[in-house]
C-alpha positions in Angstrom: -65.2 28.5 -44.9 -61.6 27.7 -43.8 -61.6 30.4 -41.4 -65.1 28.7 -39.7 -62.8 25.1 -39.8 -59.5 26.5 -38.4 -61.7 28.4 -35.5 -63.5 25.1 -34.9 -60.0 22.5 -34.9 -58.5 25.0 -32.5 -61.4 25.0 -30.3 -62.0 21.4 -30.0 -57.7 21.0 -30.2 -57.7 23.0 -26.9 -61.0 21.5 -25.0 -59.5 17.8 -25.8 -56.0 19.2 -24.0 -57.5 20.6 -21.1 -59.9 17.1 -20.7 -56.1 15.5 -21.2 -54.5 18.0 -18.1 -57.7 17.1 -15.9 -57.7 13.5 -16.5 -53.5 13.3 -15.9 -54.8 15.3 -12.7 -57.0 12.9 -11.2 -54.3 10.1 -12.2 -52.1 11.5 -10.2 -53.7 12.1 -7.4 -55.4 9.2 -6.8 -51.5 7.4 -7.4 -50.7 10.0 -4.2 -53.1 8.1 -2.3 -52.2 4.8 -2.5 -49.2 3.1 -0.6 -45.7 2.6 -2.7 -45.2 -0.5 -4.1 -41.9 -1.8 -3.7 -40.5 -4.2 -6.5 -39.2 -7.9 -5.6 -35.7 -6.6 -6.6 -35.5 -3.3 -3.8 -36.8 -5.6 -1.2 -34.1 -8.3 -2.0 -31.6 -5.8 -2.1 -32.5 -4.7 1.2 -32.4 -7.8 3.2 -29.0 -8.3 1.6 -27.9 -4.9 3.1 -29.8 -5.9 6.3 -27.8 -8.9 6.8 -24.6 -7.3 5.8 -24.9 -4.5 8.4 -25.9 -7.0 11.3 -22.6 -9.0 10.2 -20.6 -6.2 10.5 -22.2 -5.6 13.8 -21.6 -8.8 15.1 -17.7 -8.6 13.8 -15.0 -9.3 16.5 -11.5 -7.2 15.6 -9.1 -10.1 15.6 -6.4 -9.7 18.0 -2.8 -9.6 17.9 -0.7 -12.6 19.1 2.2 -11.9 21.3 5.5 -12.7 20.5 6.3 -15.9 21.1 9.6 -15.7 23.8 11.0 -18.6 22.0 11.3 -17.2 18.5 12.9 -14.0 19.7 16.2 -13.8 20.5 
């Protein structure tokens, strides 16, 4: 009798874990298909970077002054 209830826990125990591997499957798939979300946070993040980079771009080197001919002597 325990033999017939072992056999029969083990069956079910292994139908139940491939339902769980197909069912992950389609899960997965179908979150393959649909576009990325991007969080509040990343896309914050980003503009910050954005407007970083175009100040950097827009930077001017300052220039050198040239000695003053008064103050050398």
């Amino acid at each position: 009798m325990f033999k017939i209830v072992m056999i029969i826990a083990v069956v079910i125990l292994a139908a139940g874990w491939i339902a769980y591997g197909i069912w992950i499957h389609k899960i997965r798939e179908e979150e393959k298909k649909q576009p990325r979300q991007v969080s509040k946070r990343l896309q914050k993040s980003r503009g910050e970077v954005a407007d970083w980079a175009q100040k950097l771009k827009d930077f001017k080197k300052p220039t050198r002054k040239p000695p003053d001919q008064d103050n050398a002597q």
